[in-house]
Structures are given as structure tokens and as C-alpha cells.
N, C-alpha and C positions, 0 to 999 in steps of 0.2 A: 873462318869467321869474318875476315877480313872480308872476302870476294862476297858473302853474302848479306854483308852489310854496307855493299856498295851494289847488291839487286833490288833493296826492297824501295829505296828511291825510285829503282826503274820499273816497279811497279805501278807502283802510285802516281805516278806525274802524269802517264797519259790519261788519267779519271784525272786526278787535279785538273790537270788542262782543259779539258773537254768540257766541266764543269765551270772553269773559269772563262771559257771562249762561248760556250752555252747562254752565259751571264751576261757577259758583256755585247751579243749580238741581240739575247732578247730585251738589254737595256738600250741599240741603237736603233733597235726595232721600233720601239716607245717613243722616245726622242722625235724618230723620224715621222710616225703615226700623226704626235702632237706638234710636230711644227705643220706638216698638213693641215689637220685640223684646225689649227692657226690661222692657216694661210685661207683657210675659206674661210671661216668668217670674219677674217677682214675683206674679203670680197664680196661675201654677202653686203658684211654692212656701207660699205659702198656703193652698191648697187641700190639699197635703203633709202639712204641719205642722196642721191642722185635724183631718185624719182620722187624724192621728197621737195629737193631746192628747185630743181627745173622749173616748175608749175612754178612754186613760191615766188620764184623772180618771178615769172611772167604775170602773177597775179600783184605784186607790188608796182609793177613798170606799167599796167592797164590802171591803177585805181589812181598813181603818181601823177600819170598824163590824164588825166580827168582835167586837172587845176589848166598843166601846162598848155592843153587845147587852146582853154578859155584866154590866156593869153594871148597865145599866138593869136587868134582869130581878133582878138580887142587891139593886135599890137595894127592892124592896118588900118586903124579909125585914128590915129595919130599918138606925137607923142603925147600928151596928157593923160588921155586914155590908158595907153600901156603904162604909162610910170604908176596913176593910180591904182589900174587893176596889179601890178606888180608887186605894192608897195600893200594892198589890201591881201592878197596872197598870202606872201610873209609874214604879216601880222599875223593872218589867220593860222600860219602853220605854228608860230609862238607863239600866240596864247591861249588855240584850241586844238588843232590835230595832233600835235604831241603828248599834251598832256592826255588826251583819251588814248591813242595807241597806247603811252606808256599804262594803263591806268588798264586795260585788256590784256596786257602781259600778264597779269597777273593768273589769267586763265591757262594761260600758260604749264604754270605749274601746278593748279586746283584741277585741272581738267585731264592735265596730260597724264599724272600720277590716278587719276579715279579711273582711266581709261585704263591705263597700264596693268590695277586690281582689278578690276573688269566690273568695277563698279559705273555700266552703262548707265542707268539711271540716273546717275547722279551729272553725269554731263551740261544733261538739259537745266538740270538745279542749279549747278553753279555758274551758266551761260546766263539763264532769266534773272538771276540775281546781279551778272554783272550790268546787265540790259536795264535793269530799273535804276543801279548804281550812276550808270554813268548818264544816264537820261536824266536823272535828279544833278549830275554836275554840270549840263548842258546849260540849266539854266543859269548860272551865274556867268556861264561862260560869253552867252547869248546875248546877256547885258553888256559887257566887255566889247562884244564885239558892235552894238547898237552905238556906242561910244567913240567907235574907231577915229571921229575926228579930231573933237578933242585930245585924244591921250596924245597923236602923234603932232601936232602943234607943240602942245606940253614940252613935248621933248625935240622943237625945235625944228620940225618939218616946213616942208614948205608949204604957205596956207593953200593954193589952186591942190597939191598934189593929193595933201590931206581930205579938203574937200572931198574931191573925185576918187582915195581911196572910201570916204569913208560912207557915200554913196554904195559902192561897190560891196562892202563889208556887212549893210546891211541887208542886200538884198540876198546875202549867201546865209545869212541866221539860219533859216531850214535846212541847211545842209548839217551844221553842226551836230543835229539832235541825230540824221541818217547817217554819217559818218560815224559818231558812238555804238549803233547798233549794228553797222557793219562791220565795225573792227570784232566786236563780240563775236559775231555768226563765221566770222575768217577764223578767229582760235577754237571755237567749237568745232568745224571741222578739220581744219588744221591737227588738231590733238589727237585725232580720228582716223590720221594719214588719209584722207579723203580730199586730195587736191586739184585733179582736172574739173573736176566740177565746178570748182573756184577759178579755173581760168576762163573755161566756155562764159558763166554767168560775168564775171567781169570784162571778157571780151563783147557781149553784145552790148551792156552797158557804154563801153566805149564808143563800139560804133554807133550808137543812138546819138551819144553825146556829140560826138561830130555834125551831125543831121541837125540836132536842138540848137548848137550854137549858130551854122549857117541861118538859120531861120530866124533864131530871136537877136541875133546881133546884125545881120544883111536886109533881111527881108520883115521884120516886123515892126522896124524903127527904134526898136529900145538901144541900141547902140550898144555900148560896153556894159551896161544893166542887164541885157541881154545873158551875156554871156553869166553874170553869177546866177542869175535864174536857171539857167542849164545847168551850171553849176548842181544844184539844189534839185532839182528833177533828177539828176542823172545819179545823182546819189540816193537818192530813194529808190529810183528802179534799182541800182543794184542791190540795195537793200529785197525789195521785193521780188528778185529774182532769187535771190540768198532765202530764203524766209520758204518761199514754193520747194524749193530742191528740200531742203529740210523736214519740212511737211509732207509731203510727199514721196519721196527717195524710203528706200525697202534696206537701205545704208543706214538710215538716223535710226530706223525703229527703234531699236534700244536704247537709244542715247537720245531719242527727244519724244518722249510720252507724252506730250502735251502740256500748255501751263499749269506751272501748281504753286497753291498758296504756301509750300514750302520753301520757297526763292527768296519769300521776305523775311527767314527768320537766319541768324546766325550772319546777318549784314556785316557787322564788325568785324567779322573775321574775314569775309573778302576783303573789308577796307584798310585794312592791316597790311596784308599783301599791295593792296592798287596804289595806296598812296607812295609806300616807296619805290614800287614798279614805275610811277609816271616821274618821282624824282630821277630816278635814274637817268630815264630816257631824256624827261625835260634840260638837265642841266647839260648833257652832251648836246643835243642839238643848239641849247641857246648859247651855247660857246661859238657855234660856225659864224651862227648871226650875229654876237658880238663882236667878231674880226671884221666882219662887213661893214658894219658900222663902225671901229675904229678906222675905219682906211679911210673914213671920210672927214678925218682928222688930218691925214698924213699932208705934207705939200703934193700937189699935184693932185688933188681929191679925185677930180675929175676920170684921171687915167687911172690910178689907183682904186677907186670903186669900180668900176668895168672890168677891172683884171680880176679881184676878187671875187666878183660876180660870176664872172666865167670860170675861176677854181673851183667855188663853191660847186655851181651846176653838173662840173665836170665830174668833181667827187661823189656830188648825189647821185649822177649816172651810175657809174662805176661801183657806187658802194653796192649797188641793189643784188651785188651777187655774191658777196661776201652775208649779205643781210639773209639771201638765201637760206642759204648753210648756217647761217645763228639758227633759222626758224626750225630747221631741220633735225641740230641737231639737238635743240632745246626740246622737242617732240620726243627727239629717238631717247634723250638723258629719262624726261620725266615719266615715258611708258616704261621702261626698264625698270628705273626705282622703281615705281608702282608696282610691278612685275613682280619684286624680289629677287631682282637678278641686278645687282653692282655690276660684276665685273664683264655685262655687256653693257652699261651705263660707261663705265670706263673706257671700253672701248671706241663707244662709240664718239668721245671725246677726242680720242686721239687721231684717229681716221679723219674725224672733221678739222685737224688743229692742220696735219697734212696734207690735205686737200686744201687748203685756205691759202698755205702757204705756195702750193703749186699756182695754185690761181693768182695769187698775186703778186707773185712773181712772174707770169707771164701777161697778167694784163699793167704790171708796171714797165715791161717790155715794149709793150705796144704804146702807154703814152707817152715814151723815149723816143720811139722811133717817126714816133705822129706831130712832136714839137713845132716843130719847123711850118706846120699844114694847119694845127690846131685853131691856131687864134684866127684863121681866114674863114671859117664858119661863122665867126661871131660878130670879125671887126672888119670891113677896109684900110683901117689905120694902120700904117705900118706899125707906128710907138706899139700899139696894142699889141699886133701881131710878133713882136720885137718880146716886149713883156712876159706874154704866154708861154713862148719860146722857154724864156729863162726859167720858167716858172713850172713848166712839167716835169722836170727831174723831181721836184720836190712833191709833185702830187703823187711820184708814184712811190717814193721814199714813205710820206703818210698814208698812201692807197694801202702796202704792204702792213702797219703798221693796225689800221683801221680796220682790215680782213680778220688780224690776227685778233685784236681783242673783241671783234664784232663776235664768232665763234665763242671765247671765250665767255663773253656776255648771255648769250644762248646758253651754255649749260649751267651757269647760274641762274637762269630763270628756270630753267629745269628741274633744279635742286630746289627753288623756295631760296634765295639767297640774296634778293633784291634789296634787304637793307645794306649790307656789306657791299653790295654794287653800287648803289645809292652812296658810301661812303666813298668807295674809292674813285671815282665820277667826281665826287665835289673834291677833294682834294688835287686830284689829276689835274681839270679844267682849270678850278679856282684860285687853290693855292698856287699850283704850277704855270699852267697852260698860258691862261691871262695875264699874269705878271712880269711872266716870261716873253710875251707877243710883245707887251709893251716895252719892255726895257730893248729887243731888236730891234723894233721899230723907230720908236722917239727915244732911246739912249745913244745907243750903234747905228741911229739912223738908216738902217738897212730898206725900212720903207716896208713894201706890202711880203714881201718874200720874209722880212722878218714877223711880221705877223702869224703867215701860215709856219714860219720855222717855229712859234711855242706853239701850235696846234701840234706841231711831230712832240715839244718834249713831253705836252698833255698823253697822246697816245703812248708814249715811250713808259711812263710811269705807269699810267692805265693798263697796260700790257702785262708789263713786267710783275705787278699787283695779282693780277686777277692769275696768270701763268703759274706762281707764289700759291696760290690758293689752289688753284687748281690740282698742283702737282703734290701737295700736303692733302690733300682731302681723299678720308677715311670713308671709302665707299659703302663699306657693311654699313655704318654708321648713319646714312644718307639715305640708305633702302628701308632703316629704322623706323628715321624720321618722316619719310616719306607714308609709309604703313601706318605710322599716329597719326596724319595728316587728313590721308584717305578715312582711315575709320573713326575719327572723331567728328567726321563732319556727314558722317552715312546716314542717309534718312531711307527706309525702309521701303522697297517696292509698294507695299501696300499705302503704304501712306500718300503717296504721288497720286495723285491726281487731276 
């Protein structure tokens, strides 16, 4: 009994086993199937989101250098000229090209999500609605800008510069109303993943623009007038390039049926979206320009504004590839929700958080190692070149910090999340950022470096916020809300006209 109740064990075990090793190889099978599986589409969606930003930069760096042209070409008619055309620039980008970029995000997420349901029709709907939107806020803007002399006397300019910006300001008013509808035709087909065509179209606009300003600012006598007049031209061609492709292109069919008197109805509900889409935007950018403007506070105004200047431009270089990757992956977020697929929405957040982080980490590499060479682009002075020096470690400390929430910003616009970014923006900046510039600067007298050190704590909180949000946020829950989004605002094939 004994012996035969130490066989039936030795029965059993080799089936137990065989069963138990059967189990466990077609569980490593799985395991290994899915982390493949895995592993491509994370490479898909990098490959996505690549041939997504490439173009994007290069369509943000050709519409950017429109302005920058006009400069340069006005800066050899003297200083007056340049400080004006400079100073009329900046105005114009803080109290008109911001607020309309930010105020086209919104399509962002009306567009990218209708695209994602494949409600193509609806495209063209919510593009000509933003188009009549922001055309109607052109005009208050357009007054503002007729003003340019006044406001900046007001606040202490100097009268020759004011003057000659506010010459400059008025003859770019035409621009303002082609800039609005450009930004529109960029996120319509933006939403569309339809990108080279937005760089060819903005590439030959550039190069017109070069031609326009040789002529009207060398050869036609109008000096630095000249050049806003190009200005203004050149942005309607690319308008009118944008507008033909559209028309045209066997790519739009679906998504642009032609105008229809359905763009003016359900307004409120874009403007709901745009208004705190352009807060967002606006209150981060008029933070940079506010640091510029404190430095001409600091002692040493002088050297102190030149260096800023040169941070400022450096980081507006540099950000346009992190800005990339926001457009990219705000695209890839809001076609996904629309979709009803979260958990490639997800992903595709985190491929873009890692990619950002690679990129800015290497191009904060490159302005560590370029310190030294930097400031000799800009300045002969040593003091300057001395300055800049010290001053790049810190741009690349914010460069990294500015990629990181730039992405993170992108998928909130993705989502439909712009008021919450809009909050966390004014607090970041306001409460923190500014408060923070000032007390480094004129407490700790640190000087201009303590100015740009609370622009890092502004990003540092703004990151850290939106990262917070991010990483809490209920994807099913998003693809929901996305799907009431889309289909509460569907107007009917038939009805398009």
C-alpha cells in the first residue's frame, strides 16, 4: 500500500507539469506577443508625430521670419528706423498676433475631434465660423493698433521712437485681419494631418516677401513703410495661397464643401472655446515681454535690455521645435478622442512628453556649448558678449522646462481644456513668475538673470500643474466628452451648403 501510494504521485506530476509548463510558456508567449505589439506602436506613433512636427516647425519659422525679414531689411535705413520698426513689431505681436493664434487654438480641438468622428463636414463649419470670429475681433484690434503712438508715449516711450513705431503699426493694419484667417486655414488643415502643403505655400510666400521688401523699402522710396506694406501683402498672399490649395486640393473635398450659412449659427460655442484659448496663449507670451520691459528698470538699462533681448529671440528660436510637437501632438490627442480610442490618445502623450524631453535636452546641450560664440552674433561688446555667456546655462535650464510644458499644453488643447490652462497660465506667470522676477532682480539684485530665473519658477509650476493633470486624467472619460462635443455641434450633410 505503502509503494503504491508513493506511484500515484508519479503518475500525476508529469501531466501536472506538462500542464503547468504548457501554462506558463503560453502566458510568456502573450506577455512577449504584447510587449511587441507595444513596441510598434510606439514606433508608429513616432513616426506620426515626426512627420507631423517637421513641416509644423518649418511652417511656424517661414510665417515667424515674415516680421523678422521686415526688420532686418528696415535695420539698414538707421537706428530710428529699426528701434521703430522693432518696437511697432512687439506691440503688434502683444496686442494682435497672440491673441488671434491663441483664439485658432480653439480649432484645435473643434476641429481635430470632428475629424477624428470623421465628421469631415463639419471641418469646413467650424474653420468659417472661426474665420468670421476672429475677422469681427480684427476690428477692435485694428483700432488699437491705429493708436500705436499714443498708447506707447502713455506708458513712457520715447516720443521720436513712438512716432516712427506708430507710423510703422499703422501701415501693417491689413495684415492683422490676413494673419486671423491664416491662422484659421493653418488649423484646418493642421487637424487634417495635411502639412507639406503648408510649408511649400508658406515657403513661396517668404520668398515673395523678400523680393517685396527689397523693393518697397530700397527701390520704391517708402523706406521702413515699405517694409510693413510687405508686411501686409505678404500675408495675404499666403492667405491666398492657403485658400487656392483648400479649394482646390482633392485632400479638402470632404472637409471643405464650400461656404455655408451654417458657420454663423452656434457662435457662442466657438467663443467659449477661443476666448480662453487666446487667455492662455496671451498671458504666457506677455510674461516674456514683461521681463523685457522690467530690465529697463534694472541699473544698467542699457546692457540689461540688449541681453534680454537676445534671450528672449534666442528662446523664440529654439522654442519653435518644442511648439512643433505641442501642434503635433494636440492633433494626434484630439483625432484619437474623436476616434474613440483613449488609450491611443494616451499614448500618444507620452511618446510626445519623451521626445520633448530628448530634444531638450539636447538642444540645451548645444546652447551650453555655444555660450562662449553666442553673444558675437548679436553684440561686438564684450560686456554683452560676457553677459550672454552667463546667461545660457539658464536658457537652456527654461528651454528644457518650456518643451516640457509646450507638449503638455498641446494635449490640452486637445482635450477641450483651455480654461484649466488658462488658469494654470495666470497663476504660473502672475502669481508666481512676475513676483518672483521681481523680488531676484530688485530684492537680491541679481539683475537681468534674476528676471529670466522667475520665468524658470513660472515654467517650473506650469509644468509641474499641467504634468498633475495630465497624469490623473481619466481617458475613457475624455473620449466621452469629446463624442458630446462632436455630435452636439453636427450639422447635417444636407444642410451644408
Amino acid at each position: 500500500m505503502a509503494r503504491e501510494s508513493r506511484k500515484k504521485p508519479s503518475l500525476r506530476t508529469p501531466l501536472i507539469q506538462a500542464c503547468e509548463e504548457n501554462g506558463i510558456n503560453n502566458g510568456s508567449d502573450d506577455r512577449a506577443e504584447k510587449r511587441i505589439e507595444r513596441r510598434k506602436e510606439i514606433v508608429e506613433e513616432v513616426k506620426k508625430q515626426i512627420w507631423l512636427a517637421g513641416p509644423l516647425i518649418g511652417v511656424s519659422v517661414l510665417q515667424y521670419s515674415l516680421q523678422m525679414i521686415s526688420v532686418m531689411f528696415v535695420g539698414h535705413l538707421g537706428e530710428l528706423s529699426l528701434s521703430g520698426a522693432s518696437m511697432a513689431t512687439s506691440f503688434a505681436a502683444v496686442t494682435g498676433f497672440s491673441f488671434l493664434i491663441g483664439m485658432a487654438s480653439a480649432l484645435e480641438t473643434l476641429a481635430g475631434q470632428s475629424y477624428g468622428a470623421k465628421q469631415y463636414h463639419m471641418l469646413g463649419i467650424h474653420t468659417q465660423r472661426s474665420m468670421f470670429v476672429l475677422l469681427l475681433v480684427s476690428v477692435p484690434l485694428a483700432v488699437i493698433w491705429a493708436n500705436t503712438e499714443p498708447i506707447l508715449l502713455a506708458v513712457g516711450q520715447d516720443a521720436a521712437i513712438a512716432a516712427e513705431a506708430g507710423r510703422y503699426a499703422r501701415l501693417m493694419i491689413p495684415s492683422i485681419f490676413a494673419y486671423g484667417l491664416l491662422q484659421c486655414l493653418v488649423k484646418f488643415l493642421q487637424t487634417q494631418n495635411i502639412v507639406f502643403p503648408m510649408v511649400v505655400c508658406s515657403g513661396i510666400a517668404t520668398l515673395l516677401h523678400i523680393l517685396l521688401c527689397w523693393v518697397l523699402v530700397f527701390k520704391s522710396g517708402l523706406g521702413s513703410r515699405g517694409a510693413a506694406v510687405a508686411n501686409s501683402i505678404s500675408y495675404w498672399i499666403n492667405v491666398l495661397l492657403f485658400y487656392l490649395y483648400v479649394k482646390f486640393s482633392s485632400s479638402c473635398a470632404k472637409t471643405w464643401t464650400g461656404f455655408s450659412k451654417e458657420a454663423f449659427e452656434n457662435i457662442l460655442s466657438f467663443v467659449r472655446l477661443a476666448i480662453p484659448s487666446a487667455v492662455m496663449v496671451c498671458l504666457e507670451m506677455w510674461s516674456f515681454e514683461m521681463v523685457v520691459l522690467l530690465s529697463g528698470l534694472l541699473p544698467n538699462p542699457k546692457l540689461e535690455t540688449s541681453v534680454l533681448s537676445i534671450s528672449l529671440n534666442t528662446a523664440s528660436t529654439v522654442w519653435m521645435i518644442p511648439f512643433g510637437l505641442s501642434c503635433a501632438v494636440s492633433t494626434r490627442v484630439s483625432n484619437e478622442l474623436g476616434a474613440g480610442r483613449p488609450e491611443a490618445a494616451r499614448l500618444a502623450v507620452w511618446v510626445a512628453v519623451v521626445m520633448t524631453i530628448t530634444e531638450a535636452v539636447l538642444v540645451g546641450l548645444v546652447l551650453i556649448l555655444i555660450r562662449n560664440i553666442w553673444g558675437c552674433a548679436y553684440s561686438n561688446e564684450v560686456e554683452v558678449e560676457k553677459y550672454v555667456a552667463t546667461m545660457m546655462p539658464i536658457l537652456a535650464v527654461s528651454h528644457f522646462l518650456e518643451g516640457l510644458q509646450c507638449v503638455l499644453s498641446g494635449n490640452a488643447r486637445g482635450c477641450g481644456w483651455q480654461k484649466i490652462g488658462a488658469f494654470v497660465n495666470l497663476g504660473s506667470y502672475y502669481i508666481v513668475g512676475i513676483p518672483s522676477a521681481i523680488v531676484f532682480a530688485f530684492v537680491f539684485h541679481i539683475g537681468g538673470k534674476g528676471l529670466w530665473l522667475g520665468i524658470i519658477c513660472a515654467l517650473v509650476v506650469q509644468s509641474l500643474s499641467l504634468l498633475f493633470i495630465t497624469i490623473n486624467t481619466k481617458w475613457e472619460q475624455q473620449a466621452n466628452k469629446a463624442k458630446e462635443r462632436v455630435y452636439s455641434s453636427v450639422v447635417p450633410v444636407d444642410a451644408v451648403s
